[in-house]
Residue, then its C-alpha position, 0 to 999 in steps of 0.5 A: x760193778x757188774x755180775x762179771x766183776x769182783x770188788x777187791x777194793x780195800x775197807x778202812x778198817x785196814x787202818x786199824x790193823x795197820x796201828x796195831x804192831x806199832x809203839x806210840x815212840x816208834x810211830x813217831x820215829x815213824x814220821x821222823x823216818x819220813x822227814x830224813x828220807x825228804x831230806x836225802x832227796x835232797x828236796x830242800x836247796x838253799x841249805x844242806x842242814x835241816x831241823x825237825x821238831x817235835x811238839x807234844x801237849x798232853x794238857x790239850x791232847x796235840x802232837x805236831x811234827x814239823x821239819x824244814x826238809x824242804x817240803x813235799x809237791x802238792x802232787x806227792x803229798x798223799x803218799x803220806x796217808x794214801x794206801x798203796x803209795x810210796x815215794x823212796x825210788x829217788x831217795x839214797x839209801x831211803x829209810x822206807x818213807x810213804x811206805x806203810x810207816x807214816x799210815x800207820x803211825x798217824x792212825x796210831x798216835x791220834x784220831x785226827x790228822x791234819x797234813x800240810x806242806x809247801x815246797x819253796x816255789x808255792x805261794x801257799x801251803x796245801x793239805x788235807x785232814x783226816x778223822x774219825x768222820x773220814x774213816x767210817x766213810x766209804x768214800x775214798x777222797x779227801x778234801x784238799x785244803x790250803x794253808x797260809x801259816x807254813x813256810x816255804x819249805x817244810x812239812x807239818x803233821x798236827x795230829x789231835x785226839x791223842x790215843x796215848x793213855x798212861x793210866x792203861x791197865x793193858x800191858x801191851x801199851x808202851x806208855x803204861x811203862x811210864x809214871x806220866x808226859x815228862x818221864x814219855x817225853x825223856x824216852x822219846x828224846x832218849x830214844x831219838x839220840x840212839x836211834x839217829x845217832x849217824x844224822x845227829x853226828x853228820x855221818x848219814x850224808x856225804x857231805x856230812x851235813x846233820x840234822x837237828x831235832x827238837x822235842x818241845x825245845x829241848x835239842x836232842x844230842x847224839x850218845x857219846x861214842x865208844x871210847x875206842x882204844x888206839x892200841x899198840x899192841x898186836x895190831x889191836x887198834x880200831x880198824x874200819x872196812x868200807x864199801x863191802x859188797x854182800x854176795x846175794x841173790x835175786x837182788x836188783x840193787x846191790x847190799x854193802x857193809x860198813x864194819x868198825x870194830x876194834x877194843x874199848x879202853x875199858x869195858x863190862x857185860x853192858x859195853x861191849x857187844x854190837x851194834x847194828x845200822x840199817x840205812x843209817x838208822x841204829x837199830x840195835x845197840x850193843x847186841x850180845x846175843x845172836x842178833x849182834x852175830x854172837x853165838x850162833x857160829x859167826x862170833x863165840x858166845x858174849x862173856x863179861x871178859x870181851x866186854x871191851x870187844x865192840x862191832x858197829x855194822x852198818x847195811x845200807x842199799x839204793x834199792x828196795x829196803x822190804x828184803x832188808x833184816x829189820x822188823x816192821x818197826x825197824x826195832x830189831x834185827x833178824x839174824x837169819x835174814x840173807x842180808x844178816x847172815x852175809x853181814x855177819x859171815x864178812x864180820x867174823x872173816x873181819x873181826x873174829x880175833x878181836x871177839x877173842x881178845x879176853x882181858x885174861x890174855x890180853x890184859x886191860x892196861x893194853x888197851x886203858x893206856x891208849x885212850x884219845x888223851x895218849x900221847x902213843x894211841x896209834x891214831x886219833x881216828x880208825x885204820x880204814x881198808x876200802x872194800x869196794x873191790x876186795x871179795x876176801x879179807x887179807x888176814x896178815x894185812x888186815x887183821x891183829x896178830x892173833x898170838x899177841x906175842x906183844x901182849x904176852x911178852x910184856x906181862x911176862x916181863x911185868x911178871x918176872x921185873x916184880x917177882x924176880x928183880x924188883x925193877x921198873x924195865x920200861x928202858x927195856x920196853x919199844x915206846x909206843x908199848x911203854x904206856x901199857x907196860x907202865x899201867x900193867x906195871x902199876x896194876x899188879x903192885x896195887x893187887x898183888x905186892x905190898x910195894x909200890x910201883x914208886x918203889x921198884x928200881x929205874x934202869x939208868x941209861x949206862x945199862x942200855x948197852x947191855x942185853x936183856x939176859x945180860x941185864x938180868x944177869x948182872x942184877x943176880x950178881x948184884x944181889x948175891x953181892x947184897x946178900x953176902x953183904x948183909x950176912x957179915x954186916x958189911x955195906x958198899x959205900x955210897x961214894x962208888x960210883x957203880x952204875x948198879x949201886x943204887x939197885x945194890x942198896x935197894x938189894x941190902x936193904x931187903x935182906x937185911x933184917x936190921x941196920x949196922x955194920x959198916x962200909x966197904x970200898x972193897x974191889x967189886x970186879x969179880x962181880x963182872x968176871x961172873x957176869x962175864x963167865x955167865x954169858x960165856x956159858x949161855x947161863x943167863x936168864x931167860x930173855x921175856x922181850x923179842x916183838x916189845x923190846x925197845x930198838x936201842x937194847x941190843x938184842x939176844x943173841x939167840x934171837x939174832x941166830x933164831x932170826x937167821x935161821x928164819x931167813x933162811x928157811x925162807x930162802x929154802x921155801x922160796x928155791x923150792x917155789x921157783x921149782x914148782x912155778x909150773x902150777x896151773x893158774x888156777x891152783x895159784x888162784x885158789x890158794x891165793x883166796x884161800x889165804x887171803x879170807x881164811x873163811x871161804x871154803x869152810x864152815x862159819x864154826x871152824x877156823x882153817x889151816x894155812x900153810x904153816x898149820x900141823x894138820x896133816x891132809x889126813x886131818x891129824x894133827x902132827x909136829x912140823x918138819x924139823x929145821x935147822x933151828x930144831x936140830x941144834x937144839x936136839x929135836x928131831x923130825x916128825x915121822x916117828x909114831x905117837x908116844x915119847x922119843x929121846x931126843x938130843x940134848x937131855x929133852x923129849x919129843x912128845x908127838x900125839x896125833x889127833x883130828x882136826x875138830x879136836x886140835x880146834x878145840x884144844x887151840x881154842x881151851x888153851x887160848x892159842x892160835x890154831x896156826x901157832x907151832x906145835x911146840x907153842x900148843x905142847x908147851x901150852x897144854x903141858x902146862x895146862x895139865x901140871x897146873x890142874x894136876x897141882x891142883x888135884x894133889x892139893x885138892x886131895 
């Protein structure tokens, strides 16, 4: 070197450095990673499943990692320890093999080395060794070796001198967490199952080849999956978007998204969360913090009751993987990484409402009922959505209803057949919704009624002509006959033939404090002369069932008008569309993507308003304009101040005008959708403040 020159060579003692950040289980990971990337290169020809195993023998100090990936050329077998060198640029969706991985892991795990390898067309192997000689010499070149005791096709890494010492005092040293070799070696294999859970299953491959990896001959199975529950209800069944392009800058080679989400049959504080896949490799599991995109305005905060809520997010590129949202050692995810964000913005804008799927609102039985096993799971395997060529997330199409009016209906229903009737109604109940009404039904005899579900009377098919309302109807005529019955000792006889007369008898044997009296044949009709009259009189109970009554129940009639008066609301949106069809193409373009995403031009803390919302463009909150419907049943306009109004029909109108941040929060305190009515939000808080104020009195 001359006067004029600078020596930027590079000192061994790099190596040291380079050994420090890394773990004894993720060093081996490390080489494992360089393995599967030889494999995706799809080095190996005669066949598309590899074995990797993984030897360690504590007694003598040796570790040996070998695979049949297919091998690696004599000329490229120096990236594994040269620095400076890579091989990923062929590799599909690379892991980041001879990059600083392998270095680093090889200089961790041991004081000597030995690399060989031999592709299928070599007569022999070849290879090199380093040691502790090597490193403290300032030459850079390595002998090359060669090698008879390898098969065509495979790769093997000897390491000995193991630098492994679970007798430290350090407690930076990952081994010292355990009491020796065996419990190390289960959470090697512990950790391998989770970490290549996609190459176990054959999900990292097209072709669904997988790989197989053994430690000291014990064959590492993949975890069991999520339970996944195929839900009727809402539209909460499992659904998966694919090929998700994230919008980023400065990158050569495109970043997409694979997003799986949905709710487990059942589920605690340790199940639900995320998980999160960087180029097929799970780097984080069951994520309930910002690293999952919980809490930090993507998802709410995690809570024991979304323990059923679960997110499996995988990133993958072609391209370079250094930018990717891992740490060094692939153990963790950064959330604030550009990557991460504009994955975890698509995840929210995808599966914000299942993040809002409490077991409060949303009951377990809705989901523990449609398991694999159920003969009504919707199916067998998730709803896909191909994202490849979609920038927004259709929110009706492809999203669950977020209301749950299904969900709500039936635990209403639930509520009031044992309350109010003692009845099984699952006849009432659609038959794909018939499981979860039947394990809610038995839930809450089993917590809250001394009665089992065994003990509720069945509706016979000769009731099926009737209404829901018209239903209930004749059980409150029956048991007003049962009551005057027992209060003069007088009992029907059980030769009638009345569909009714087993709910009868169930009704008498309730109210009666004793047995005796006797039998009566006598006339029943007036019994449905009340009925008649009732429902001539629109004094029939509430109906509970609309979106979860089954198709053969006739419906209520004012469901039928309610239907109507939809219909023609929508013909009268539609006329006045046709008007202004003048609109410029490009407003209809940005209220199109406005609907469709729901996300787009807002903050990552807000949900938006769509065309029903009761936010004014002022952002105050105020009632929508009166139909038809609103009219009838005497509730007028919304053009009067805030207060209270009389309104037709003996009700009041209560308008209260607000901000748009504060009816957000109040949606979201009440557990309603901020696109539901006003009259679903009034209703909601009104029976909010009765409840807390029943409370207070009771308080005082």
């Amino acid at each position: 070197m001359s006067n004029n020159e600078y020596d930027l060579s590079p000192d061994k003692k790099v190596y040291d450095s380079l050994k420090s950040d890394v773990s004894p289980i993720d060093a081996i990971k490390e080489l494992v990673d360089n393995a599967l990337d030889n494999w995706k290169r799809g080095a190996k020809s005669e066949s598309s499943e590899a074995k990797i195993e993984i030897e360690c023998d504590f007694d003598n100090s040796l570790l040996n990692i070998k695979d049949d990936t297919g091998g690696i050329s004599d000329s490229r077998i120096v990236d594994l320890f040269a620095l400076g060198q890579s091989g990923v640029s062929d590799v599909q969706r690379p892991i980041g093999a001879y990059g600083m991985g392998a270095k680093k892991a090889i200089v961790r795990l041991g004081q000597k080395a030995t690399i060989k390898s031999r592709v299928p067309s070599a007569e022999r192997g070849y290879g090199f060794t380093v040691d502790e000689e090597w490193l403290n010499k300032p030459e850079w070149t390595v002998d090359k070796k060669y090698f008879d005791d390898i098969t065509p096709g495979s790769t093997s890494i000897e390491i000995e001198d193991l630098q492994i010492d679970f007798n430290t005092d350090q407690e930076e040293e990952e081994t010292s967490r355990f009491s020796g070799p065996e419990e190390f070696i289960e959470a090697i294999k512990a950790e391998l199952s989770e970490t290549y859970e996609d190459f176990l299953r054959g999900r990292a491959i097209s072709t669904g080849d997988k790989i197989q990896i053994v430690v000291n001959g014990d064959k590492v199975t993949s975890p069991e999956p999520p339970q996944w529950s195929h839900t009727q209800y809402d539209g909460y069944h499992v659904r998966e978007y694919t090929e998700y392009q994230l919008e980023l800058s400065d990158r050569k080679h495109p970043v997409y998204v694979d997003l799986k989400v949905g709710l487990l049959t059942s589920g605690g504080q340790d199940d639900g969360g995320t998980d999160v896949y960087i180029q097929d490799r799970k780097i984080t599991s069951r994520s309930t913090s910002d690293a999952g995109g919980w809490g930090n305005g993507y998802l709410p905060n995690y809570q024991p009751a979304l323990g059923r809520t679960r997110f499996q997010l995988r990133i993958y590129t072609d391209g370079e993987t250094d930018t990717l949202p891992w740490d060094t050692q692939k153990s963790s995810v950064d959330p604030y990484n550009e990557v991460m964000q504009e994955a975890f913005n698509f995840m929210r804008r995808a599966g914000l409402k299942y993040a809002k799927a409490r077991y409060g609102p949303f009951p377990g039985p809705f989901t523990s009922a449609y398991g694999e096993e159920s003969e009504c799971a919707l199916e067998k395997s998730p709803e896909l959505f191909d994202y490849s060529t979609r920038r927004h997330v259709s929110r009706q199409d492809h999203t669950p209803n977020e209301n749950r009016t299904q969900a709500q209906e039936v635990k209403n229903a639930v509520e009031a057949h044992l309350d109010s009737y003692r009845i099984n109604g699952e006849k009432l109940i659609e038959d794909s919704l018939q499981p979860g009404y039947n394990a809610r039904i038995r839930q809450q005899c089993e917590r809250n009624y001394e009665f089992d579900i065994d003990d509720c009377w069945v509706i016979p098919e000769e009731a099926e002509q009737y209404s829901e309302s018209e239903l209930y109807t004749w059980l409150d005529e029956v048991d007003k006959l049962a009551q005057r019955h027992v209060s003069t000792g007088v009992e029907l006889s059980e030769s009638l033939e009345y569909w009714w007369l087993s709910y009868y008898k169930l009704r008498h044997q309730l109210h009666a404090s004793g047995s005796g009296g006797f039998e009566s044949t006598e006339n029943t009709s007036n019994i449905s002369e009340s009925v008649q009259t009732r429902i001539s009189a629109g004094e029939t109970p509430s109906a509970h069932l609309n979106n979860a009554l089954r198709s053969s129940i006739p419906e209520q009639e004012e469901n039928k008008k309610e239907e109507k008066d939809k219909k023609e609301d929508e013909e009268e949106k539609k006329q006045e569309g046709d008007s202004n069809s003048d609109n410029s193409s490009a407003d209809q373009e940005e209220n199109t993507a406005d609907e469709d995403t729901g996300t787009e031009s807002i903050s990552n803390n807000e949900e938006e308003p769509d065309a029903d919302s009761n936010t004014s463009d002022d952002g105050k909150a105020v009632a929508k304009k009166a139909t038809k419907d609103d009219s009838e049943n005497g509730l007028k306009g919304t053009d009067q101040p805030a207060g209270t109004q009389k309104a037709e029909a003996g009700t009041e109108l209560i308008v209260i005008r607000t901000t748009s941040d504060v009816h957000q929060e109040l949606c979201e305190r009440l557990d309603v959708s901020v696109e539901a009515s006003p009259e679903v939000i009034g209703e909601a808080f009104l029976s909010r403040f009765l409840e807390l104020e029943e409370k207070l009195t009771e308080s005082e």
